[in-house]
Biopython code that builds the backbone (N, CA, C, O; Angstrom):
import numpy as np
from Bio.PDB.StructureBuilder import StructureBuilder

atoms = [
    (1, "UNK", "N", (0.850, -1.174, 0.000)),
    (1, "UNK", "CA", (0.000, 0.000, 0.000)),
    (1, "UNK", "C", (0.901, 1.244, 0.000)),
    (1, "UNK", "O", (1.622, 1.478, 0.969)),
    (2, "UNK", "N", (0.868, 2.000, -1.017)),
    (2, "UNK", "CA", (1.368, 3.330, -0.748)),
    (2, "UNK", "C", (1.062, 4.225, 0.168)),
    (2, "UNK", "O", (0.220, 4.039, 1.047)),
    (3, "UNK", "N", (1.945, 5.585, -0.034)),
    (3, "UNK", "CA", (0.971, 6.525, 1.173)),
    (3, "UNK", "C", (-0.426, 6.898, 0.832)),
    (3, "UNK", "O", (-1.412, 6.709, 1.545)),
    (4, "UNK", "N", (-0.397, 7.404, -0.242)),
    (4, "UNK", "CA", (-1.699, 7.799, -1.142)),
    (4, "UNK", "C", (-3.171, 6.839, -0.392)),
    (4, "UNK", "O", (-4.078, 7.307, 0.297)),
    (5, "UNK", "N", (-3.025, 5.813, -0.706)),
    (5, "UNK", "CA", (-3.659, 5.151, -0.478)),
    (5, "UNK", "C", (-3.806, 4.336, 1.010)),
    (5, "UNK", "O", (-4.660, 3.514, 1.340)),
    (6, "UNK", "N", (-2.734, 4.835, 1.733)),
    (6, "UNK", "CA", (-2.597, 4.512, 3.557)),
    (6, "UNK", "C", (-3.705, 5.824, 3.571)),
    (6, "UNK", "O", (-4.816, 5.345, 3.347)),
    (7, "UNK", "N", (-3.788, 7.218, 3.743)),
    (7, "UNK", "CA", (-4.039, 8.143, 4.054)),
    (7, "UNK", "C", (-5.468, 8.210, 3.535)),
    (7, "UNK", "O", (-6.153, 9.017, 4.163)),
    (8, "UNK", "N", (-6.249, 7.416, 2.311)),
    (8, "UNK", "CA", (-7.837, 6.899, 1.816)),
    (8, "UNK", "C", (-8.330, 6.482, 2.538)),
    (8, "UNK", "O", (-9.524, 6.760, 2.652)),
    (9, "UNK", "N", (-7.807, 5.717, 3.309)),
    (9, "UNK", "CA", (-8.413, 4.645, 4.390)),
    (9, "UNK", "C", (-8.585, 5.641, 5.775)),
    (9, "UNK", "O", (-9.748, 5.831, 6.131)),
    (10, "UNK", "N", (-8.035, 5.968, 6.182)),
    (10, "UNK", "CA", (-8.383, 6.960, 7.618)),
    (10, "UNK", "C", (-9.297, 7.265, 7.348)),
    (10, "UNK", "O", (-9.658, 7.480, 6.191)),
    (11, "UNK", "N", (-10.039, 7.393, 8.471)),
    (11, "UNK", "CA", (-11.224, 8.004, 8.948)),
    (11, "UNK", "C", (-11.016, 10.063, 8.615)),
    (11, "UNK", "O", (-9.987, 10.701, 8.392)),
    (12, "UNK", "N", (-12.242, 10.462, 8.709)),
    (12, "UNK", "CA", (-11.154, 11.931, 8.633)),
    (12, "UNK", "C", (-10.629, 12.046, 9.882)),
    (12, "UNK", "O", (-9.412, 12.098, 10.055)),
    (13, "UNK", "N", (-11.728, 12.109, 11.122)),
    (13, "UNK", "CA", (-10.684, 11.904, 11.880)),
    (13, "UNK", "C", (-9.372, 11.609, 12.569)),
    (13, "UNK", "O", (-8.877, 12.217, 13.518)),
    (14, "UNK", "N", (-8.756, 10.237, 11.712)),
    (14, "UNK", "CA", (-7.667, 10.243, 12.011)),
    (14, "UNK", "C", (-6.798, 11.321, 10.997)),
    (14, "UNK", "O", (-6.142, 12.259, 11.450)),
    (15, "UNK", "N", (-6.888, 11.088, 9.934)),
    (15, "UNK", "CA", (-6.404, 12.107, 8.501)),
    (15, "UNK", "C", (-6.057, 13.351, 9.305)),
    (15, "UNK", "O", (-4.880, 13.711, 9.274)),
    (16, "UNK", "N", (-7.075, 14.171, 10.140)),
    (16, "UNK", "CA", (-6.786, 15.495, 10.517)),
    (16, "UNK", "C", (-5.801, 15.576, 11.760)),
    (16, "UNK", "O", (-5.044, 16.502, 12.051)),
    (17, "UNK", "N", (-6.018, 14.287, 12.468)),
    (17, "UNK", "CA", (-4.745, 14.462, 13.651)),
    (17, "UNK", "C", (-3.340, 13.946, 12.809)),
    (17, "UNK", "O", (-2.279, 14.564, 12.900)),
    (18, "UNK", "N", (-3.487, 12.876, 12.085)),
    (18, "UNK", "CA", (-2.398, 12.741, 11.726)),
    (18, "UNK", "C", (-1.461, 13.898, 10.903)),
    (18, "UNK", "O", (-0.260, 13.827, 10.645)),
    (19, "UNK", "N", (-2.338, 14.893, 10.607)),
    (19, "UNK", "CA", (-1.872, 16.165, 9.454)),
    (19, "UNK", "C", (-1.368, 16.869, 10.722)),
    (19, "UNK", "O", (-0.300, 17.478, 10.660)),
    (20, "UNK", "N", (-2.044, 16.827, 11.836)),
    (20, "UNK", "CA", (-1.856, 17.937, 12.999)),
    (20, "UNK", "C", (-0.215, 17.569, 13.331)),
    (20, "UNK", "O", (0.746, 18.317, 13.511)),
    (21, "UNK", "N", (-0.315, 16.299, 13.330)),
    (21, "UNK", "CA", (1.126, 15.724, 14.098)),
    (21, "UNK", "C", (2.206, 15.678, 13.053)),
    (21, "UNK", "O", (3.306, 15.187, 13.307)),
    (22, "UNK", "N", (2.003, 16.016, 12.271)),
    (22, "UNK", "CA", (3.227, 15.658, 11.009)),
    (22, "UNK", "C", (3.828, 17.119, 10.742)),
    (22, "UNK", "O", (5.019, 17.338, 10.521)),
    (23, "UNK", "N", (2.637, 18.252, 10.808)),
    (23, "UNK", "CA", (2.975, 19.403, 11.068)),
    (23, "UNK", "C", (3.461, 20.065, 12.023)),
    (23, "UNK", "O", (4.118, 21.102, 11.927)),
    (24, "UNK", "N", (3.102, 19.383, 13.182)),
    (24, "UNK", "CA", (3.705, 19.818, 14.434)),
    (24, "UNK", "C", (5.296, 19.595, 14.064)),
    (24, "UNK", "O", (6.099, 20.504, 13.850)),
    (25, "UNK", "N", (5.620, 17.922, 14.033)),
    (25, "UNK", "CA", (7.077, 17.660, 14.043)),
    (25, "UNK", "C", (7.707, 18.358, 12.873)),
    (25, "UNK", "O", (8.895, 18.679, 12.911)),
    (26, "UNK", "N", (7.068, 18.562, 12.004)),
    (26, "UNK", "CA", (7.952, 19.665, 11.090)),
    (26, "UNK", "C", (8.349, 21.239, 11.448)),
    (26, "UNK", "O", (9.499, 21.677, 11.427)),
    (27, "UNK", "N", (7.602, 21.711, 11.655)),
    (27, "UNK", "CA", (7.366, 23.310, 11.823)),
    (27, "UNK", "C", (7.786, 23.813, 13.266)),
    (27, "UNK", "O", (8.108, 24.983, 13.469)),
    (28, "UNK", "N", (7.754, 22.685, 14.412)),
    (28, "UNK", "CA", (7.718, 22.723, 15.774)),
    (28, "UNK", "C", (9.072, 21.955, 16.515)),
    (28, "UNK", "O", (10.108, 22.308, 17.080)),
    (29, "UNK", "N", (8.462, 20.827, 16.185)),
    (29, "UNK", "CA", (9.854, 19.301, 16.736)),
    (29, "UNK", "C", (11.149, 19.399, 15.814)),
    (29, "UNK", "O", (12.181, 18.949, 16.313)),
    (30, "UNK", "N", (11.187, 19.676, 15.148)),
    (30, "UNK", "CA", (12.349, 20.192, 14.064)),
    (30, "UNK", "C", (13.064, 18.505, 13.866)),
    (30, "UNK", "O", (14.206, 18.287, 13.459)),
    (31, "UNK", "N", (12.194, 17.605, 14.215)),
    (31, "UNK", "CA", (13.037, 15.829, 13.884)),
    (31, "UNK", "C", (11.509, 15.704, 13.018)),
    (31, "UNK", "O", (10.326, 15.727, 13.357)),
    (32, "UNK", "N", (12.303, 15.550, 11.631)),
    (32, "UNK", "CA", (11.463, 15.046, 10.622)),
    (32, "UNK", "C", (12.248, 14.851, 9.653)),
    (32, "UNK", "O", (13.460, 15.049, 9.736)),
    (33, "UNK", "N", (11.506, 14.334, 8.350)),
    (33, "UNK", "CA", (12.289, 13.462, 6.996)),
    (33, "UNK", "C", (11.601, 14.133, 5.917)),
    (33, "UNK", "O", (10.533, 14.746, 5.887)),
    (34, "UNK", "N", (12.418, 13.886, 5.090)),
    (34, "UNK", "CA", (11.588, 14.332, 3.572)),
    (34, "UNK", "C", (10.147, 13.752, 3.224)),
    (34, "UNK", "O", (9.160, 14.352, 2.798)),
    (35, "UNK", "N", (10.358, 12.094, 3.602)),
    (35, "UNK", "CA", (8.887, 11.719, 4.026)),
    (35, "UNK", "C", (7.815, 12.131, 4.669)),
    (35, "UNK", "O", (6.728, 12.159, 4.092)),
    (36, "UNK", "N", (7.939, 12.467, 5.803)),
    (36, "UNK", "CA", (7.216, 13.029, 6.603)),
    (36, "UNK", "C", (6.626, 14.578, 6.115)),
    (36, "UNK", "O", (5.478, 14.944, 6.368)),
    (37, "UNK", "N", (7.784, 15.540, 5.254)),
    (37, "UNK", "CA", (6.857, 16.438, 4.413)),
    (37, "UNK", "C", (6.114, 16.446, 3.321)),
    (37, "UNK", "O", (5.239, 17.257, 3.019)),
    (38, "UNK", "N", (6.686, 15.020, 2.422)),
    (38, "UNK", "CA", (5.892, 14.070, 1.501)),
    (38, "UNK", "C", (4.197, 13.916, 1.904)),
    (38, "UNK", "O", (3.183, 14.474, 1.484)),
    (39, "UNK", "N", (4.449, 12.926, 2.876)),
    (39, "UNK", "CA", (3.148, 12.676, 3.484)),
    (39, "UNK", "C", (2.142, 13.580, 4.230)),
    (39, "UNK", "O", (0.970, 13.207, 4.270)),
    (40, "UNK", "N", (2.586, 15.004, 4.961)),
    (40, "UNK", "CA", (2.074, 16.430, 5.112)),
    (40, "UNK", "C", (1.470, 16.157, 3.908)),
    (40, "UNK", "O", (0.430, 15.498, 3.910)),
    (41, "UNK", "N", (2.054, 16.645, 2.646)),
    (41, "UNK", "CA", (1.554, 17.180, 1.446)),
    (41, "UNK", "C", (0.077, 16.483, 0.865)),
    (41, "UNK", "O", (-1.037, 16.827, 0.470)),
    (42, "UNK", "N", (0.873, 15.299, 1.099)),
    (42, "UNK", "CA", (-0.323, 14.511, 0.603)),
    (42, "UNK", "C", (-1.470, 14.186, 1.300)),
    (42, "UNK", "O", (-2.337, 13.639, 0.620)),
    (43, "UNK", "N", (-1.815, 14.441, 2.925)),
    (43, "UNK", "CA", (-2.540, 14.559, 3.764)),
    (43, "UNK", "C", (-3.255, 15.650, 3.740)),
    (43, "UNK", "O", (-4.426, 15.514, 4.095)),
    (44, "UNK", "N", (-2.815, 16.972, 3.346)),
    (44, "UNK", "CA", (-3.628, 17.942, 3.392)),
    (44, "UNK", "C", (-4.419, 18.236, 1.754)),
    (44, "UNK", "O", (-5.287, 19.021, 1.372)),
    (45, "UNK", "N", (-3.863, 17.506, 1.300)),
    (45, "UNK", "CA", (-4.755, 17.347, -0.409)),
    (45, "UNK", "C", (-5.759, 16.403, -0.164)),
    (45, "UNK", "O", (-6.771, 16.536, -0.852)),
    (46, "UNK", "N", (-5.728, 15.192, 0.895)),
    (46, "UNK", "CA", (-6.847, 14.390, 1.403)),
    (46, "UNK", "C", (-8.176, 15.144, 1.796)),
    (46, "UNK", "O", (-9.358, 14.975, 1.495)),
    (47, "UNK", "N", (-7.612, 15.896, 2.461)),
    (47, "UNK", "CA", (-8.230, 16.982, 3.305)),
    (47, "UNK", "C", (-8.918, 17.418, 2.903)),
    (47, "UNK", "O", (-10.037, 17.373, 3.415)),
    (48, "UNK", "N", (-8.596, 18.373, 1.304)),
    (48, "UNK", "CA", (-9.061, 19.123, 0.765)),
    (48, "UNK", "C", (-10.012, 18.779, -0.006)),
    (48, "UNK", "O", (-10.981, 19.509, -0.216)),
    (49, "UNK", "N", (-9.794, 17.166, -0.730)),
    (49, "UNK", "CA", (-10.344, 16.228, -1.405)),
    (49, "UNK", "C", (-12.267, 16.151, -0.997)),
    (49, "UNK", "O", (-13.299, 16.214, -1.665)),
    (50, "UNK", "N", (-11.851, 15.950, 0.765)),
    (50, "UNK", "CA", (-12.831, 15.578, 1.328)),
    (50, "UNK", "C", (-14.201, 16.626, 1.487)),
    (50, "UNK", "O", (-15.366, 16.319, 1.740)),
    (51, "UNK", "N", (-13.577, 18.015, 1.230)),
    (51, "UNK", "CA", (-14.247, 19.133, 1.550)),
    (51, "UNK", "C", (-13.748, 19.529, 2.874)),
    (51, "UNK", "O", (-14.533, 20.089, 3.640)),
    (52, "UNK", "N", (-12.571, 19.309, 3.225)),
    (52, "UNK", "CA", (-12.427, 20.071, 4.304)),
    (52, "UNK", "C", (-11.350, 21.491, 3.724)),
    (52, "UNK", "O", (-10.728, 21.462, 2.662)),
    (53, "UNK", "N", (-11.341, 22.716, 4.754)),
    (53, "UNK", "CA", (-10.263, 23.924, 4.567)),
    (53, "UNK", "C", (-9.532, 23.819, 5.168)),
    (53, "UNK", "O", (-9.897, 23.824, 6.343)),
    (54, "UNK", "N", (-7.885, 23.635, 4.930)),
    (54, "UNK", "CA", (-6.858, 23.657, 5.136)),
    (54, "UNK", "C", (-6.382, 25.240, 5.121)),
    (54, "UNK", "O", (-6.479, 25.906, 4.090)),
    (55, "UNK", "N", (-5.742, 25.908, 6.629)),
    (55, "UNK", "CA", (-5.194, 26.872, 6.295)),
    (55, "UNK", "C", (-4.027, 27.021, 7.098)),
    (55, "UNK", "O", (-4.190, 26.956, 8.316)),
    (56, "UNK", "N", (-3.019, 27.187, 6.702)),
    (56, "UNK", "CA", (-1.572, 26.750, 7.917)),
    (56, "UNK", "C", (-0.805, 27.883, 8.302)),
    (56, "UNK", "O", (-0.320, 28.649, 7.469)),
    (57, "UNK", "N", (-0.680, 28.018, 9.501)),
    (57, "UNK", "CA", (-0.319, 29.051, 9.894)),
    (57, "UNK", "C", (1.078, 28.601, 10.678)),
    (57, "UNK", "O", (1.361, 27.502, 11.155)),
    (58, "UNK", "N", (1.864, 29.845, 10.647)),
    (58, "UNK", "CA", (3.320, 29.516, 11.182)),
    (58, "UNK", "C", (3.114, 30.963, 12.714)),
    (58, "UNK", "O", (2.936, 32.180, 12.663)),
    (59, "UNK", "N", (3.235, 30.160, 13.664)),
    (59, "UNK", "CA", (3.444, 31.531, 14.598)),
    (59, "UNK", "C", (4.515, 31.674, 15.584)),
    (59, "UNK", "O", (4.983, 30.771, 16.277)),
    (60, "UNK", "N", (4.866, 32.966, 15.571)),
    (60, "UNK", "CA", (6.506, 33.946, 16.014)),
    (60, "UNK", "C", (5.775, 34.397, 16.652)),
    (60, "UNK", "O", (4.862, 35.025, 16.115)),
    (61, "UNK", "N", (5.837, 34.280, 18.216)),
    (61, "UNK", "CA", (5.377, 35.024, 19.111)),
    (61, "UNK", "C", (6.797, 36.028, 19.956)),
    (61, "UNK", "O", (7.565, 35.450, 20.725)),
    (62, "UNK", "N", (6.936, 37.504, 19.655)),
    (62, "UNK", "CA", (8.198, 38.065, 20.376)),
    (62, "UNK", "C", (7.605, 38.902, 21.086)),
    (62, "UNK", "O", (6.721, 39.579, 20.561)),
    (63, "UNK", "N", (7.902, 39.063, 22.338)),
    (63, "UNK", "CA", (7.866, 40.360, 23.456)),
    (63, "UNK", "C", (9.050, 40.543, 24.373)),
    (63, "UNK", "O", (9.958, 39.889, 24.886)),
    (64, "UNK", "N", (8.771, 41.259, 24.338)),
    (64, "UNK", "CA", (10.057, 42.236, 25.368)),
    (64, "UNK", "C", (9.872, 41.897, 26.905)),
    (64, "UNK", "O", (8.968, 42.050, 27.726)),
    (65, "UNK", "N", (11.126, 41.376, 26.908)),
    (65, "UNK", "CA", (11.307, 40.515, 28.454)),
    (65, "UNK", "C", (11.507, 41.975, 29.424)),
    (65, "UNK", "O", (12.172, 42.988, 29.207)),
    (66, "UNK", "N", (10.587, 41.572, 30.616)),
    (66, "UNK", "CA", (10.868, 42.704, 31.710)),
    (66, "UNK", "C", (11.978, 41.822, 33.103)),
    (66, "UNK", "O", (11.922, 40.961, 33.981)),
    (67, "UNK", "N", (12.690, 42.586, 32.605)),
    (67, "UNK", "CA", (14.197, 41.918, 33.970)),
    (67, "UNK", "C", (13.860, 42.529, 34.801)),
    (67, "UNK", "O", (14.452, 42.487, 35.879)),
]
sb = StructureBuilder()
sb.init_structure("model")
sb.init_model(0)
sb.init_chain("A")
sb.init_seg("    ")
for serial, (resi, resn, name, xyz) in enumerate(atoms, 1):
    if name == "N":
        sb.init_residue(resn, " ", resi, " ")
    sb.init_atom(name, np.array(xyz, "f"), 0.0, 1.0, " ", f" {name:<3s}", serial, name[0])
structure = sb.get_structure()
């Protein structure tokens, strides 16, 4: 079974945590593989497939430390 077709079979439910967690370790956990942004890619085209909205946000939170 390819990924394509691992990622058909999920429930959406799982589809959307698994997108949650693949994005996390990319964008967040900084331990990930080319696979793992492979399979992002192709998880959130599932997504989209299904009628769901995908919108990804990257967030930089900076404030000024009071010493």
């Amino acid at each position: 079974m390819d990924m394509k077709e691992y990622l058909q079979k999920m429930s959406d439910r799982e589809l959307r945590d698994e997108a949650r967690n693949l994005h996390h370790s990319i964008n967040e956990g900084e331990c990930f593989g080319v696979k793992d942004v492979t399979l992002l890619e192709l998880a959130l085209r599932e997504l989209e497939r299904r009628g769901f909205e995908v919108e990804e946000k990257l967030r930089l939170t900076i404030k000024k430390r009071t010493d």
